[in-house]
C-alpha positions in Angstrom: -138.8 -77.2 4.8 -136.5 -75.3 2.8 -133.1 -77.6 4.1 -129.8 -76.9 5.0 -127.0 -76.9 3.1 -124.0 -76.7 5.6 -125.4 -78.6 8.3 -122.1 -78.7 9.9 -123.0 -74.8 11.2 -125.9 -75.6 13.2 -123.7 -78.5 15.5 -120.7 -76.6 16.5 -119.3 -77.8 19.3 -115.8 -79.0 20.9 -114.8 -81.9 19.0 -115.3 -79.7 15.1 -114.6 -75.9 16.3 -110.9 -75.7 15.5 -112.3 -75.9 11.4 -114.8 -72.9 12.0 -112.8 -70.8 14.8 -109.2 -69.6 14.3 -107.2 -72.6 16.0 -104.7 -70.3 17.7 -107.9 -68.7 19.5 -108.8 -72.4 20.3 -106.0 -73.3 21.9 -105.6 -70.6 24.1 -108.8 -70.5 25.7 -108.8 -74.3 26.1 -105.3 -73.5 27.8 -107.2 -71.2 30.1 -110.1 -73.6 30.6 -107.6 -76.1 31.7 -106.0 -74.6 33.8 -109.2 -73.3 35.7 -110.8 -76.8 36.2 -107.4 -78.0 37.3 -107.3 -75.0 39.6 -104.1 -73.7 38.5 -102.7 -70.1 38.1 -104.2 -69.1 34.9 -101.8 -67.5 31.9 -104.1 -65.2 29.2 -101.1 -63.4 28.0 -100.8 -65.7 25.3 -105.2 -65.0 24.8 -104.0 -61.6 24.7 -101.0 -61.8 22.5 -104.2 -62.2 19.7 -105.6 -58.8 20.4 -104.1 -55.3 18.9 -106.1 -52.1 19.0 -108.4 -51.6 15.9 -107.7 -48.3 15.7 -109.9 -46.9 18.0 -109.9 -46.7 21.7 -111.4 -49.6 23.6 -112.2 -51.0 20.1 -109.8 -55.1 20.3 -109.5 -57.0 17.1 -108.9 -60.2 16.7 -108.7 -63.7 14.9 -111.7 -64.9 15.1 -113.5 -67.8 12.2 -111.3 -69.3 9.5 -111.9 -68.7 5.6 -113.8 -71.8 5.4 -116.4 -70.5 8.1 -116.8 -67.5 6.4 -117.0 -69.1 2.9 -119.7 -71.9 4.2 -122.1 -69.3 6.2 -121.9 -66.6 3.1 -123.4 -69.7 1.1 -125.8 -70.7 3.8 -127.3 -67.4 3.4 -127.2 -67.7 -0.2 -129.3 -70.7 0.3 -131.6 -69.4 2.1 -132.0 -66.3 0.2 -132.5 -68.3 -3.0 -135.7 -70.0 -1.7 -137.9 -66.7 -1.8 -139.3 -67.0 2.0 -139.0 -63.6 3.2 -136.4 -62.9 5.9 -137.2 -60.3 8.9 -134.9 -57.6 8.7 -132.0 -57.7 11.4 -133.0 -54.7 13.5 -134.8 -51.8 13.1 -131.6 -49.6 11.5 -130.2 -52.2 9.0 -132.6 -53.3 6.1 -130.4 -56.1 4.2 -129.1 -59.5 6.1 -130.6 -62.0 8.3 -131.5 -62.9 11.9 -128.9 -65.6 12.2 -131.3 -67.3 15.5 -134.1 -67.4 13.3 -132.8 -69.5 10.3 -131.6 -72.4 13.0 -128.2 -71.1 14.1 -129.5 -70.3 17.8 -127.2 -73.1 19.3 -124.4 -72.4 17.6 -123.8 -69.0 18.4 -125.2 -69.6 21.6 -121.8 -72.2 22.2 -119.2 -69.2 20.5 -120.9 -66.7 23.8 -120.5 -68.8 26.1 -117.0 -69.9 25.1 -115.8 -67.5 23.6 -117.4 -63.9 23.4 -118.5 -64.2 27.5 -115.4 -64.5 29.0 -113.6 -62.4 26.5 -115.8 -59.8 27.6 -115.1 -60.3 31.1 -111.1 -60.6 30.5 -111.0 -56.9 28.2 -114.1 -55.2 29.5 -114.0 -56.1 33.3 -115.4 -52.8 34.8 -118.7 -53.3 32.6 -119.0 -57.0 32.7 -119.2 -59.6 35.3 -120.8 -62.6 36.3 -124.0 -62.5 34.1 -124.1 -59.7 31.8 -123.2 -61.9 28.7 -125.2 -64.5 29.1 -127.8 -64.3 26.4 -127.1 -62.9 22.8 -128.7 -62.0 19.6 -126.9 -62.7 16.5 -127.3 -61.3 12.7 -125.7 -60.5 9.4 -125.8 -57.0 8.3 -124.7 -56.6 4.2 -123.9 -53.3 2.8 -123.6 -52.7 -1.0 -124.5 -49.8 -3.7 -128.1 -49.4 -4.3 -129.4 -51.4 -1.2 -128.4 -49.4 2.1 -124.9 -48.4 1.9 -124.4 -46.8 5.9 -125.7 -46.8 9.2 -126.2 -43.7 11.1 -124.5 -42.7 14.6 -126.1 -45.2 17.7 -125.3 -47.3 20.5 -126.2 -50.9 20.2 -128.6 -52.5 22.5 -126.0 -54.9 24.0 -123.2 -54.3 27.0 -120.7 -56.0 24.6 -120.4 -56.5 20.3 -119.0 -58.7 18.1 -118.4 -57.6 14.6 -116.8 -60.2 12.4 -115.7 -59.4 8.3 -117.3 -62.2 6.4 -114.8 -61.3 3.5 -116.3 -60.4 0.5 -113.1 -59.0 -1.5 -113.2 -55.6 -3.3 -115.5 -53.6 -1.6 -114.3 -49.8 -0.7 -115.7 -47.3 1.8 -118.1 -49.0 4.9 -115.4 -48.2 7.8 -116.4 -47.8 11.5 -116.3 -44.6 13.1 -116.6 -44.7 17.0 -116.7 -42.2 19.4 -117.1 -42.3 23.5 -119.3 -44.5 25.6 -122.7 -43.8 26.7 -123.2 -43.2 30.7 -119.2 -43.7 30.8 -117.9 -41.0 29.0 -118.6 -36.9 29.3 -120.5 -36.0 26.4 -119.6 -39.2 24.2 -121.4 -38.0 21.1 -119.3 -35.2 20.5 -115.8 -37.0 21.7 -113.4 -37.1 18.7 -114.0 -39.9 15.9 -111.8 -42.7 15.0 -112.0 -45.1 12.4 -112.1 -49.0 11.6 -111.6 -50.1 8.1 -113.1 -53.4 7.7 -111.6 -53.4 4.3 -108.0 -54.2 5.4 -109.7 -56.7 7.4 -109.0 -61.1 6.7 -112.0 -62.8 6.5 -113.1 -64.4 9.6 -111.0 -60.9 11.3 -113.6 -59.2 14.2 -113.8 -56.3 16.6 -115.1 -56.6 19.8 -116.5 -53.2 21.6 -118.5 -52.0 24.6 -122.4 -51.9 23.0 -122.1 -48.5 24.3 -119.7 -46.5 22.8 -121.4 -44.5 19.4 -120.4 -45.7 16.2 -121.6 -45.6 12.7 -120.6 -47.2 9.1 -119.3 -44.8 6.7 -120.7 -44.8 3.1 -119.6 -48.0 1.2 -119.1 -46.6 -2.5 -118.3 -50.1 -4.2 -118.5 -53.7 -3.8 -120.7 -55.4 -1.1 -119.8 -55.7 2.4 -121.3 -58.9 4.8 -121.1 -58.6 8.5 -121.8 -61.4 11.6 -123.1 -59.0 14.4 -123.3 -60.8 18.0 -124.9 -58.8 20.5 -124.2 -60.1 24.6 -126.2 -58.6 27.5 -128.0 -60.3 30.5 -131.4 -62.3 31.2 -134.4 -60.3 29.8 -132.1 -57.7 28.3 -130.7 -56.2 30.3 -127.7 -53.8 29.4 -124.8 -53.1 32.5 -124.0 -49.4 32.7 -122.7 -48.9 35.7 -118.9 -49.9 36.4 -118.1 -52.5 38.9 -116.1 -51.5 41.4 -112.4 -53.8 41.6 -113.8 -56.4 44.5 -117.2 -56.9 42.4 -115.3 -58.1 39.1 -114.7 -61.3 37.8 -111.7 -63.1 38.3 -109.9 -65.7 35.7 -111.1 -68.7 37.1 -114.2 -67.7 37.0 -115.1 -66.7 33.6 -113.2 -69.6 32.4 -114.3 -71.8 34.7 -118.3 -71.2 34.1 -119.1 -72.7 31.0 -118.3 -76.6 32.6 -120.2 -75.8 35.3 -123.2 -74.4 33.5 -122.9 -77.3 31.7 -122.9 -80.0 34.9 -126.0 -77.8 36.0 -127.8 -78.3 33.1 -127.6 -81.9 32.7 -128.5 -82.4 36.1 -131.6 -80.2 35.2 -132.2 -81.7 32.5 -132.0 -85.3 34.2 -134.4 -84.3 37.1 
């Protein structure tokens, strides 16, 4: 009842994605998505040529929405926000943001996992994630800022792979990420030494994808507001992977870039029957 105010966010898709998702990013997984319905040799090194190490191990960032994405969903939750209807609170540690699935955005992020965030997953984290432990997700907005909560303790998320994307609010200091080891992976990951990811040297649209794993926690923010997209992957009902694949039961390239066409062909033929 309330209205949209960027409709263009709840229709991505093929044809508008390059104005919302960084077109290098675009154009190399299209590259690899050609190539696998063609069923040619497949080249990620140029994919991979958009990763560097965030600073801590296992921790990729990455190029992920352009300005305009981040500028157009910061005001969609503005929107929202200004029409008084309460919003649930996006999980049971963080007290300020959204549930992104809730306020109509289900089928868009739903089209960046299965694009994007699934077979990414697949290409960086192949011991953990294979065939269908990326299939669902559960997206929100996390904000940090002085006077509202301002960190997050030490957890693991409840997701075999994370998204965290800066939304880019300029100016704010503190609020970095401090990881440690992996849960069921690592020998006594809680007490494995801590490295850090400052969001604030961060682009907008600039994101971090880790195992939902590995313990991590967001250091005190001491000015300024920081705002957050969190997408959390794992498998039908819930389901979080924890035990490694062994190499013959991992995914290969032509398959994680050649699933979402066919899931695609299988649901219109569902969907026609």
């Amino acid at each position: 009842e309330w209205g949209r105010r960027h409709p263009e966010l709840y229709e991505l898709d093929d044809t508008s994605i390059e104005r919302f998702v960084n077109p290098e990013l675009v154009r190399a997984v299209a590259a690899c998505e050609a190539a696998a319905a063609r069923g040619e040799e497949i080249d990620e090194r140029p994919l991979l040529a958009l990763f560097t190490e965030a600073g801590a191990p296992g921790v990729w960032r990455f190029p992920l929405f352009t300005p305009a994405f981040c500028t157009l969903l910061l005001e969609e939750l503005e929107h929202h926000e200004a029409s008084g209807i309460p919003l649930r609170r996006p999980n049971g540690m963080n007290r300020y943001g959204a549930i992104l699935d809730e306020l109509g955005l289900e089928a868009s992020l739903a089209y960046l996992a299965r694009r994007f965030l699934r077979p990414l997953g697949q290409l960086l984290y192949p011991h953990l994630i294979a065939a269908h432990d990326a299939d669902h997700h559960y997206g929100f907005v996390v904000r940090y800022k002085v006077g509202e909560d301002v960190s997050l303790a030490e957890h693991a998320d409840a997701s075999v792979l994370t998204l965290n994307a800066n939304l880019g609010l300029p100016g704010f200091e503190g609020g970095a990420l401090a990881f440690k080891g992996t849960r069921f992976l690592d020998r006594d990951p809680q007490n494995a030494a801590e490295h850090e990811v400052d969001f604030a040297a961060f682009a907008p649209g600039d994101a971090i994808l880790h195992l939902g794993g590995t313990y991590h926690s967001a250091r005190p923010i001491t000015a300024g507001e920081r705002v957050n997209l969190i997408l959390w992957m794992f498998g039908e009902h819930g389901v979080v992977r924890v035990a490694p694949y062994d190499e013959g039961e991992r995914v290969g390239a032509a398959e994680r870039w050649g699933r979402r066409r066919r899931d695609e062909v299988a649901e219109a033929v569902a969907g026609a029957l």
